[in-house]
C-alpha positions in Angstrom: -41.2 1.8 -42.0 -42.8 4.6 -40.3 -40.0 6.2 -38.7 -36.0 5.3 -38.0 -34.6 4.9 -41.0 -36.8 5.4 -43.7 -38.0 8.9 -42.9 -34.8 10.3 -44.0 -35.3 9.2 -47.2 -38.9 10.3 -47.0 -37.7 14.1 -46.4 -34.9 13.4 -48.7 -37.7 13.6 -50.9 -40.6 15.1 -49.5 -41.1 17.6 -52.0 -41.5 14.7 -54.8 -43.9 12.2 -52.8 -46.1 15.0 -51.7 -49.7 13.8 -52.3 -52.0 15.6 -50.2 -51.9 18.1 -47.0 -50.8 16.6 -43.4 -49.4 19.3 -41.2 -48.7 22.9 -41.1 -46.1 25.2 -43.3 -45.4 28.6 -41.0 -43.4 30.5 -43.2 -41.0 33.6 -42.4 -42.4 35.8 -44.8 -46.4 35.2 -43.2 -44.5 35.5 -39.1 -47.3 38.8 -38.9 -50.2 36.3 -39.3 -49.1 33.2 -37.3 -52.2 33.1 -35.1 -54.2 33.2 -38.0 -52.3 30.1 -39.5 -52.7 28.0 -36.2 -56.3 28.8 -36.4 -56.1 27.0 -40.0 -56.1 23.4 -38.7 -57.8 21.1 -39.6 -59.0 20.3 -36.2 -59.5 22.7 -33.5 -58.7 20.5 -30.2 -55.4 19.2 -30.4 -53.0 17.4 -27.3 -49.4 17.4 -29.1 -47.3 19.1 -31.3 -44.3 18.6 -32.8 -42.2 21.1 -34.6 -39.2 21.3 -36.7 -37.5 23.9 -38.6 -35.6 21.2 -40.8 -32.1 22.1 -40.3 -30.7 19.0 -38.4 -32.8 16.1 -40.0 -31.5 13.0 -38.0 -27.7 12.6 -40.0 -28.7 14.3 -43.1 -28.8 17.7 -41.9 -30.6 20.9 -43.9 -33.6 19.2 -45.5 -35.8 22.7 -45.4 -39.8 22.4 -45.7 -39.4 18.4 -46.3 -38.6 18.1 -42.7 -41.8 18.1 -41.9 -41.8 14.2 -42.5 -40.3 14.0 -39.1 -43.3 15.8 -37.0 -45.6 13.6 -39.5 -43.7 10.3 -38.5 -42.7 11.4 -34.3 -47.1 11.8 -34.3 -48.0 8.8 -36.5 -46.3 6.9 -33.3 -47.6 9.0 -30.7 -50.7 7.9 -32.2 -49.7 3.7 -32.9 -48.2 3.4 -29.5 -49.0 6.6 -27.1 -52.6 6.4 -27.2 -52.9 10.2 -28.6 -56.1 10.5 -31.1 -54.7 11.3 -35.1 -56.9 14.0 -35.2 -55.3 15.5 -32.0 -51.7 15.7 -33.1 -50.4 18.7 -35.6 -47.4 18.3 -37.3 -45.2 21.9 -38.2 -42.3 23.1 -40.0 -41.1 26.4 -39.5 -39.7 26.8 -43.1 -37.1 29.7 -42.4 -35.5 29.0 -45.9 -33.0 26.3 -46.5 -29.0 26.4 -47.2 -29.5 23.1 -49.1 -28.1 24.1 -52.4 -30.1 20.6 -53.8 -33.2 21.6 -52.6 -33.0 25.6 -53.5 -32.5 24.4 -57.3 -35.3 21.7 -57.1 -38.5 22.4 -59.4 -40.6 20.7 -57.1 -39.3 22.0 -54.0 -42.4 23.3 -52.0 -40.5 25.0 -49.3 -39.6 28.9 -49.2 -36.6 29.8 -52.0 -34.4 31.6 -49.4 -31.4 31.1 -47.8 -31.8 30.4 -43.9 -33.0 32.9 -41.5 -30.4 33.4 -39.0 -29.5 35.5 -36.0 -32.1 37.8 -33.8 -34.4 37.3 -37.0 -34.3 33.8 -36.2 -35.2 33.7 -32.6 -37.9 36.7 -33.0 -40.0 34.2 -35.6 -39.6 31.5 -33.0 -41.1 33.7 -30.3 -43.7 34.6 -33.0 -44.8 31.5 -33.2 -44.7 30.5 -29.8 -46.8 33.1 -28.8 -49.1 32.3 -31.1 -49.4 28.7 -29.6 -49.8 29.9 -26.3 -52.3 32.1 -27.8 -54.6 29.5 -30.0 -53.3 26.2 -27.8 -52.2 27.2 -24.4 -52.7 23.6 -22.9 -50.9 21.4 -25.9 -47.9 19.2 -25.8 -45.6 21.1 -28.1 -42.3 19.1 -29.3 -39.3 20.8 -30.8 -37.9 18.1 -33.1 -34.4 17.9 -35.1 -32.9 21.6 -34.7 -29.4 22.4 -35.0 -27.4 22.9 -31.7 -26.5 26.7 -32.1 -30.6 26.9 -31.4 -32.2 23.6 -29.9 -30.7 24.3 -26.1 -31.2 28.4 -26.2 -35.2 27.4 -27.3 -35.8 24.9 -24.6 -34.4 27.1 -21.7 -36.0 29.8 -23.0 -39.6 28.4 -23.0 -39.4 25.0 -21.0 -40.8 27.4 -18.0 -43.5 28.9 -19.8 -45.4 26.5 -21.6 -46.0 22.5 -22.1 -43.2 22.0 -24.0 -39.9 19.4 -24.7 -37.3 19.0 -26.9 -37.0 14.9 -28.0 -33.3 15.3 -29.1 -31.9 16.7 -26.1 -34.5 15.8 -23.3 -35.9 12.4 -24.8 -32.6 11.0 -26.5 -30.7 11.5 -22.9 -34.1 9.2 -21.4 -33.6 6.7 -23.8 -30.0 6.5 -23.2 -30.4 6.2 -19.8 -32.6 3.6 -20.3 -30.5 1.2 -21.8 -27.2 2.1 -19.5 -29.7 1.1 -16.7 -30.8 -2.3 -18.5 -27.1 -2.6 -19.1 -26.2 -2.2 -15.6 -28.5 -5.4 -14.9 -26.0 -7.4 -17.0 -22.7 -5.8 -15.1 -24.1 -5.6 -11.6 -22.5 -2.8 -10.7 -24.4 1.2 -9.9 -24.6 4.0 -12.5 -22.7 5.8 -10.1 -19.9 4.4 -10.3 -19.8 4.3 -14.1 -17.6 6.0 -16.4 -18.8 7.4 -19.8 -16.6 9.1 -22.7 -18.7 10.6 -25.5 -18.0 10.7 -29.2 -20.0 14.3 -30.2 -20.6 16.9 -27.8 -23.4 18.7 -29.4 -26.8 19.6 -27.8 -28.2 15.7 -27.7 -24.8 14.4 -26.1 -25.1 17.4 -23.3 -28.8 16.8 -22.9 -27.6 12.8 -22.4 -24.9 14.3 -19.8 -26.8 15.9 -17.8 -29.3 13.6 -17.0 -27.0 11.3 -16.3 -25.2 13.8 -13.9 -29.4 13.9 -12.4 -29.7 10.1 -11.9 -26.2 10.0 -10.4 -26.9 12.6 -7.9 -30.1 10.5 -7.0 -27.9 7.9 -6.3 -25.9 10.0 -3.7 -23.0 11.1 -5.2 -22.6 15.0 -5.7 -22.9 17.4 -9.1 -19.3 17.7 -9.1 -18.4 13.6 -9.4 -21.4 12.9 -11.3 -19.5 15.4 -13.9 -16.2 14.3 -13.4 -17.8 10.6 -14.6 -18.3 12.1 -18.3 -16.0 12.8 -20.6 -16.7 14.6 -23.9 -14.5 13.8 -27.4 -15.3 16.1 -30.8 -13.3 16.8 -33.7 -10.9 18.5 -31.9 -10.3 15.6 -29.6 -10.9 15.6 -25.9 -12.8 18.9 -24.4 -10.4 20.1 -21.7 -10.6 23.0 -19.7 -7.8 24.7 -20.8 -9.6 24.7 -24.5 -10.3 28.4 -25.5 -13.1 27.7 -27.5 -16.3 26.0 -26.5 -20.1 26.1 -26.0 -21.2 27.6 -22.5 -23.2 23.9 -22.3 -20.1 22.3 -22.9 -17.9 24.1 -20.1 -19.3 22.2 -17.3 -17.7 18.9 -18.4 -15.0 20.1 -19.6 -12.3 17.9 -17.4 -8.8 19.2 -16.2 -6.3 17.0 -18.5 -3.9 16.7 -20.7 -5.1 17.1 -24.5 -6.1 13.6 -26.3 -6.5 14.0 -29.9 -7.4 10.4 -30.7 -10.5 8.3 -29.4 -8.9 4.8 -29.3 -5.8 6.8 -27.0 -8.7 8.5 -25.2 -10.5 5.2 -24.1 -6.8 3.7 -23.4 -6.0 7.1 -20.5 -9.5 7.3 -19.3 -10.9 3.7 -19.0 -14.4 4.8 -19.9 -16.5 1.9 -18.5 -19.1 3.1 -21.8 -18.7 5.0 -25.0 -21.7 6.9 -26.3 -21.9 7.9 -30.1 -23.6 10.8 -31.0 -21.5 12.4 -33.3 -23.2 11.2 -36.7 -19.6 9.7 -37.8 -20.9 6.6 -39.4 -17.7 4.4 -38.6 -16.3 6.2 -36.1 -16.2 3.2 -33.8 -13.4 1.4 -35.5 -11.9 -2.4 -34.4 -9.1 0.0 -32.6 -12.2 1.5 -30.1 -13.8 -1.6 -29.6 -10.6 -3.7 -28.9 -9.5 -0.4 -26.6 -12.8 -0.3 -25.1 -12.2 -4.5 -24.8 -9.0 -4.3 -22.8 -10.3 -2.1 -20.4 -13.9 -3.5 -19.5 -15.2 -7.3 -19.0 -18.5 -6.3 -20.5 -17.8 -3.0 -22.4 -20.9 -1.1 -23.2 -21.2 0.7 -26.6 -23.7 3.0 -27.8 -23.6 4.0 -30.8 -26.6 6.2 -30.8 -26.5 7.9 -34.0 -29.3 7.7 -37.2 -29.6 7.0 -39.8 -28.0 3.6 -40.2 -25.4 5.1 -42.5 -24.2 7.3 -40.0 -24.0 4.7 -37.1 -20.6 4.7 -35.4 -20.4 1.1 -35.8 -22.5 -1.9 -36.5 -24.0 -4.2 -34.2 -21.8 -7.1 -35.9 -18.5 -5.0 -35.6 -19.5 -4.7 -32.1 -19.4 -8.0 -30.7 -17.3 -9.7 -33.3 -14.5 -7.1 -32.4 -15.4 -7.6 -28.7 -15.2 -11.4 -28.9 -18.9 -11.2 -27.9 -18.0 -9.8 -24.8 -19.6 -6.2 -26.0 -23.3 -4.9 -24.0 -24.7 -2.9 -27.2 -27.2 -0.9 -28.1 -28.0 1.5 -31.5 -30.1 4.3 -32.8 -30.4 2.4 -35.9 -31.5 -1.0 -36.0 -29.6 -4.1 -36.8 -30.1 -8.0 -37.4 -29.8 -10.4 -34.7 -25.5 -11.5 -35.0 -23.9 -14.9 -34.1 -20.8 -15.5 -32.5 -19.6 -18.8 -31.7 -22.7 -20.5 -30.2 -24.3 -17.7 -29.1 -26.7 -15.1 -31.2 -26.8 -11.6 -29.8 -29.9 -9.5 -30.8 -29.4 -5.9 -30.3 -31.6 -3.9 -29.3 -33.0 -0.2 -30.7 -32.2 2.5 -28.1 -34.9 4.8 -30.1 -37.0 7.7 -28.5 -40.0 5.7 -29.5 -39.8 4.4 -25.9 -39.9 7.7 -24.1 -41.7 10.4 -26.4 -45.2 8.5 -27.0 -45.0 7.8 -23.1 -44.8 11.0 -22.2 -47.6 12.3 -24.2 -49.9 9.6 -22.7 -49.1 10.9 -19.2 -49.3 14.7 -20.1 -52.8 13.9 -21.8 -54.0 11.5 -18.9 -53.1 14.0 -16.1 -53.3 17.1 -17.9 -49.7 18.5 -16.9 -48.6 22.1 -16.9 -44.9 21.1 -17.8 -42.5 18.5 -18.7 -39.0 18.4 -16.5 -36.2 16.2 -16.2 -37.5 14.2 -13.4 -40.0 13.2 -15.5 -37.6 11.8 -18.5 -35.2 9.9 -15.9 -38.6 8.1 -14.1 -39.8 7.2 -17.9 -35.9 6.1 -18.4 -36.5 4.1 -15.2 -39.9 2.6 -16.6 -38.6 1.4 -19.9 -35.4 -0.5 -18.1 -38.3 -2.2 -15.8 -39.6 -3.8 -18.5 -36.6 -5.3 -19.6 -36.9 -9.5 -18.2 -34.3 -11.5 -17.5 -35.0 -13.7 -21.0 -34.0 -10.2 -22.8 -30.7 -10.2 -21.0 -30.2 -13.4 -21.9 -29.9 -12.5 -25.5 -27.7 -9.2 -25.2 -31.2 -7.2 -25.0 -31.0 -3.9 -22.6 -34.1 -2.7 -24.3 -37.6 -4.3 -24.4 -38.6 -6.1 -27.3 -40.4 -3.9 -29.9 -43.4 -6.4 -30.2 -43.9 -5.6 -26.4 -43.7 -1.4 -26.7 -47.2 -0.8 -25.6 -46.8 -2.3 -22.4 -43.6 -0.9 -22.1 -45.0 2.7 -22.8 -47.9 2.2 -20.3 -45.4 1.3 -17.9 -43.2 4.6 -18.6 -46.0 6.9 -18.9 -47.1 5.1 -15.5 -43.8 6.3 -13.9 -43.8 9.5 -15.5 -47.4 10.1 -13.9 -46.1 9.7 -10.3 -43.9 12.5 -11.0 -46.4 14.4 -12.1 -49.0 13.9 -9.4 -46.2 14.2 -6.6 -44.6 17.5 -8.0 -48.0 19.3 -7.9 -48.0 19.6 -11.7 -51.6 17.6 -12.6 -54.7 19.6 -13.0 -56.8 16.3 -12.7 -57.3 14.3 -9.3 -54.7 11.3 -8.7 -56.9 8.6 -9.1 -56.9 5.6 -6.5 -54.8 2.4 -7.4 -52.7 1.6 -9.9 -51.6 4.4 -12.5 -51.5 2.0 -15.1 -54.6 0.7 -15.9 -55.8 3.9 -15.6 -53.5 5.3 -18.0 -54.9 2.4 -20.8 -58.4 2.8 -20.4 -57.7 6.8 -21.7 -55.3 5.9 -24.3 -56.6 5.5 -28.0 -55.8 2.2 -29.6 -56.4 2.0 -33.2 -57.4 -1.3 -33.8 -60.2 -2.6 -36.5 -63.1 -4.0 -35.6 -63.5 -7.3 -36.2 -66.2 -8.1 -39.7 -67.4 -12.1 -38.2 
């Protein structure tokens, strides 16, 4: 109810259920007086931000000034379940304009009545505004949340040397992914290394997945080179070869030296992918030919379909193991109700970022990081699989239950606080003992206090 799926609906119609202020509008047409809208908050200390600018909300794309129910949502969690105060988190939207024709023609729309900022423009008001955080909040968490892929990976590598900052679609969906391929690998028995992964969307959160994989590979001892030539990436022009002419720069590095595959159920027949990952937002797009493809091939196949909202899922978690003959190990971005087969019921498990994002604030806040880098999202990847118990397995779980997140969080943020003691990159002493209790007794828990 707070987040995944219902806050696409909630920006769907932000401008209509608006009751009273939470969060930041920066618009373009005030980007000269940006420090001087930062210094409007409400409160002046504050550990985490998250930003949007509203172009790429979850499956429904443009949704303009009303994505700022994402920020609002991503910080009412870090709150619930990452220990970070409410009055210490800022939700933003950037409001650059909108292209949503909807929206534009809505009465109540509260956003800026513009067409989208684009180009240099674009990127200039982004610097703007990060300057002006580094200016009023040099030492917060800031989050980039939901942009589109021609300017999610260009504003991380830009500034993920420069300041305390993340992007959750690229950095904290390839953690969570990760995650669960490692609670799957409990079920198979065999190393990630030696794994086999086709993608279905090869946009900035499928690279971001990629490439950490290619990290945790290499960690494993096999070189950059196989690591890559493991992952195979499928869009709407079919397989990404390298004899394509046109693709992203991000994209050229798996792009594999084969013959041209235009259909996915073919693809998974030539390649033998031992996993399939969706994040393509093709709700559907893993029809009974995949999953009896991806059948044939594997004993246990793994599928992923990753994308959200629900409607947008490539397949269902019922589809999944009913076309598998229960033999599927699945995982969603969506949720989905427990499914039987024969004698057996199969609960599926929620491969959300709500396992990796809240954990990582509590470890930036309880060791006061200067940055956040990739080793950091595979050892939180590594801590959320941990947590996973044998009981889980048993019931087709590669994530831990939701009614057990805190734990699982402390235990993430617990790993993700080794890193950042060993890498030099705390400004707080490393504390004897155990990382984890020490991580609780910082983290705010809203509970009530008891009236008897």
């Amino acid at each position: 109810m707070v987040y995944t799926p219902v806050v696409a609906l909630a920006c769907q119609q932000f401008s209509h259920i608006y009751r009273r202020p939470r969060g930041l509008f920066v618009s373009y047409p005030l980007r000269d007086s940006l420090p001087t809208l930062l210094r409007n908050r409400p409160n002046a200390e504050v550990d985490v931000i998250v930003v949007t600018d509203g172009e790429r909300i979850l499956g429904i794309g443009d949704q303009g000034a009303g994505g700022l129910g994402i920020p609002i949502g991503k910080l009412s969690l870090y709150t619930l379940i990452g220990g970070i105060r409410p009055e210490r988190t800022l939700p933003i939207v950037l409001d650059v304009g909108t292209n949503n024709a909807e929206r534009l023609k809505d009465a109540e729309y509260l956003g800026w009545r513009h067409e989208r900022v684009t180009g240099q423009a674009y990127f200039d008001f982004v610097d703007q505004f990060v300057r002006a955080v580094k200016q009023e909040l040099p030492n917060t968490c800031l989050q980039w949340e939901d942009f589109a892929t021609p300017h999610a990976r260009p504003i991380l590598e830009r500034y993920r040397d420069e300041l305390l900052t993340f992007n959750d679609d690229i950095q904290g969906t390839a953690a969570v992914a990760l995650a669960g391929l490692l609670g799957a690998l409990r079920i198979t028995g065999a190393p990630l290394a030696r794994q086999r992964f086709l993608f279905l969307g090869a946009g900035s959160a499928a690279i971001g997945v990629a490439e950490l994989l290619v990290k945790a590979m290499s960690a494993e001892g096999v070189s950059t080179d196989e690591a890559r030539s493991r992952i195979w990436l499928f869009d709407r022009q079919g397989l990404i070869t390298a004899d394509r002419t046109q693709m992203h720069e991000y994209q050229r590095p798996f792009a594999q030296r084969h013959a041209p595959i235009a259909d996915f159920a073919t693809a998974i027949e030539v390649l033998r992918p031992t996993g399939i990952i969706g994040l393509s937002t093709v709700g559907g797009a893993f029809d009974r030919r995949v999953i009896e493809a991806m059948s044939r091939v594997n004993e246990r196949p793994m599928i992923f379909p990753y994308s959200n909202p629900t409607s947008r899922s490539e397949c269902t978690a019922e589809q999944a193991y009913a076309w598998s003959e229960g033999r599927a190990i699945f995982a969603s971005g969506s949720p989905f109700p427990p499914v039987r087969i024969g004698d057996r019921t199969f609960v599926p498990g929620q491969g959300n970022n709500v396992y990796i994002f809240p954990a990582m604030g509590m470890a930036v806040f309880a060791t006061g990081a200067r940055r956040v880098t990739d080793a950091m999202f595979i050892a939180a990847a590594r801590g959320v699989a941990e947590k996973v118990t044998p009981t889980d397995i048993g019931i087709g779980l590669i994530y831990p239950p939701v009614a057990a997140i805190l734990e699982t969080e402390l235990r993430a943020a617990a790993k993700v606080a080794e890193v950042i003691f060993d890498r030099g990159l705390a400004t707080v002493a490393r504390p004897s003992g155990d990382l984890e209790p020490w991580i609780r007794a910082q983290a705010y828990v809203p509970t009530y206090r008891s009236l008897v």
